[in-house]
N, C-alpha and C positions, 0 to 999 in steps of 0.2 A: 743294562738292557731295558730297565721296566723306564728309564726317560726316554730312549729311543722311540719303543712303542706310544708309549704319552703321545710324544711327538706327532708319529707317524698319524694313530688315532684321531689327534686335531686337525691334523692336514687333510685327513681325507673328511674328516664333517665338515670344514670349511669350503671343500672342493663339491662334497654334497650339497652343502648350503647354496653355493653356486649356482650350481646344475642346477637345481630346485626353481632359484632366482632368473635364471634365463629361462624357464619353462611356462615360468608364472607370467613372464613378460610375453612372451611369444603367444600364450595363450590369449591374453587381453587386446593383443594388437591385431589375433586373428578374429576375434571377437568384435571389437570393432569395425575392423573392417566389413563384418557380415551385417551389423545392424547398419551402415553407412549403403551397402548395398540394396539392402531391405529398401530402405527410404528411400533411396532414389528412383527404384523401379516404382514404389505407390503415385509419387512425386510425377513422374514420368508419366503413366497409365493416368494419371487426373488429368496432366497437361494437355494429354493426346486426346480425352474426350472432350476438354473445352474448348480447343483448336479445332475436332469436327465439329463440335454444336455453331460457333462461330463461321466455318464455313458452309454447311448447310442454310444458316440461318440467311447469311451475304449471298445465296444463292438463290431463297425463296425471294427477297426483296430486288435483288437486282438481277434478274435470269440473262441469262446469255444468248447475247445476239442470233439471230441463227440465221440471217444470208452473211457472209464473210465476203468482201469482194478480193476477188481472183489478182494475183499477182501480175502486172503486165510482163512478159517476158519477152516482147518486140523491143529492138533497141530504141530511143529517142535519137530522132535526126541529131546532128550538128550543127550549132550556129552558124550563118553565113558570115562570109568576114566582108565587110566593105569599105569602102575608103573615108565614109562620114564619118564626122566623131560621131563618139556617147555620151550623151547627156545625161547625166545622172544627178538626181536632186535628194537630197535631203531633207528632214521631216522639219520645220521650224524654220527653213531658209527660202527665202524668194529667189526666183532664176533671178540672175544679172544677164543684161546684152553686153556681147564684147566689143568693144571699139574701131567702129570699122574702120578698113583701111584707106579708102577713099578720100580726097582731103575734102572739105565742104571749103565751098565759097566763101571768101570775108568780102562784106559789104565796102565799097570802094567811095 
């Protein structure tokens, strides 16, 4: 009987030792966490006043318009359509004349 208990004894300090060991772990992880949290909010709260100084600052130097013009909300006509071409030119190209159809005269 007295190895039995032994046993048993061992089994439950080792199960103790356990429990102990996932407490100790769970603790430092929740620990962590809180000083990770800490820092972000200071981190955060710095951010947020250099982002207002920055935008006060861009506001004294460059102020904001203050006539805005008004959105047209009349439709714009439609192009007429016609039966001339469209000429359309290009930036760096000279017009070309197209070759008329007419024959010219050959000297006789």
């Amino acid at each position: 009987m007295s190895n039995k208990r032994k046993k048993n004894r061992k089994l439950k300090r080792q199960l103790l030792n356990i429990f102990i060991l996932i407490c100790f772990t769970a603790s430092a992880f929740l620990l962590y966490q809180a000083i990770i949290t800490k820092l972000d909010e200071k981190t955060n709260r710095e951010t947020y006043s250099e982002i207002e100084e920055i935008f006060e600052r861009s506001i004294r130097e460059n102020p904001p318009l203050t006539e805005e013009p008004e959105p047209s909300t009349s439709p714009e006509p439609a192009p007429e359509q016609s039966d001339e071409p469209v000429v359309t030119e290009f930036p760096g190209q000279t017009p070309t004349t197209s070759p008329s159809l007419t024959p010219t005269p050959t000297p006789t």
